[in-house]
C-alpha positions as CSV (number, residue, x, y, z in Angstrom):
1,X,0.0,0.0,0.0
2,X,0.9,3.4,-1.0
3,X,0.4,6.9,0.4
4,X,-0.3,8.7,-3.1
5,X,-0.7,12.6,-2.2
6,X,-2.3,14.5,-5.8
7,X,-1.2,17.8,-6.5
8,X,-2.2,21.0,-8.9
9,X,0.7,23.6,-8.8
10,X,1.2,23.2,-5.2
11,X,-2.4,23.2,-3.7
12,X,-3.3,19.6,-2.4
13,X,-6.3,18.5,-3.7
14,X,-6.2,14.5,-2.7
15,X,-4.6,11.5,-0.7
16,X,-5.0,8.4,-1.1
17,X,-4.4,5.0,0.5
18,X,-3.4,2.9,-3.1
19,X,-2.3,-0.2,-3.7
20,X,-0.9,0.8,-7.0
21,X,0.9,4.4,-7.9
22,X,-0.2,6.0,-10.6
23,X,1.9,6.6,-13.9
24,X,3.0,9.4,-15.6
25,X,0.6,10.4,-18.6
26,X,-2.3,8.4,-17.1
27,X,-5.7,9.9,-17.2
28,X,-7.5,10.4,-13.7
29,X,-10.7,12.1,-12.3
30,X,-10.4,13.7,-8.8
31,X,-13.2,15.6,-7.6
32,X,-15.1,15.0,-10.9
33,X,-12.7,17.0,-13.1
34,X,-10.6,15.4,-15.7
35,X,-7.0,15.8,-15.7
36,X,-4.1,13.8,-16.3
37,X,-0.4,12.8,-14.4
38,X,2.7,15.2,-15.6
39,X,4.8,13.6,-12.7
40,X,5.6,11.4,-9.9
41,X,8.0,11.7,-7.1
42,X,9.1,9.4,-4.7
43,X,9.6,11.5,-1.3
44,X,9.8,7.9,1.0
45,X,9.7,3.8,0.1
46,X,5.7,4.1,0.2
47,X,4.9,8.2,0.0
48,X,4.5,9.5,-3.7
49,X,3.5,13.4,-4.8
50,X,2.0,13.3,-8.0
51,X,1.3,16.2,-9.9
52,X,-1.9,16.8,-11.8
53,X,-2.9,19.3,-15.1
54,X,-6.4,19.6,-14.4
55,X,-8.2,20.4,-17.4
56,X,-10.1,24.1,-17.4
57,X,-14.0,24.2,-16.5
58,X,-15.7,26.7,-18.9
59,X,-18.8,28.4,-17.6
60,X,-21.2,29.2,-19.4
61,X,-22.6,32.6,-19.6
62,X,-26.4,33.1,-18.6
63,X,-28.5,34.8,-20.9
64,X,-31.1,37.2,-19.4
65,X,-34.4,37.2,-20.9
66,X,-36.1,40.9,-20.8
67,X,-39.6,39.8,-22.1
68,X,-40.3,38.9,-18.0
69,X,-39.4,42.5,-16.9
70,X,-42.4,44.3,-15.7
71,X,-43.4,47.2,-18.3
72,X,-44.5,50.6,-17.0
């Protein structure tokens, strides 16, 4: 078992009890957004920090409709 400790830039976003450690291009979802592994280092025998590219979350804009405005 290893301790796998997921990283964007250098905010921690997840750790995890694995029995596996993750590879480097491998695709992951943590916290339901898509992003893949750029690298892994080994800081102990069983304590990994991998770092994650998250992919971007586009928003959409909301469109207002004026027809329900009140007229005076």
């Amino acid at each position: 078992m290893f301790v796998v400790y997921f990283y964007e830039n250098k905010n921690l976003l997840l750790s995890q009890l694995l029995k596996r450690v993750p590879s480097v291009g491998e695709n992951v979802i943590i916290k339901g957004r898509k992003g893949s592994i750029s690298s892994v280092k080994s800081s102990d025998n069983k304590n990994y920090h991998v770092q994650v590219l998250l992919e971007k979350v586009n928003k959409g804009k909301t469109v207002v409709d004026n027809s329900k405005k009140k007229k005076r």
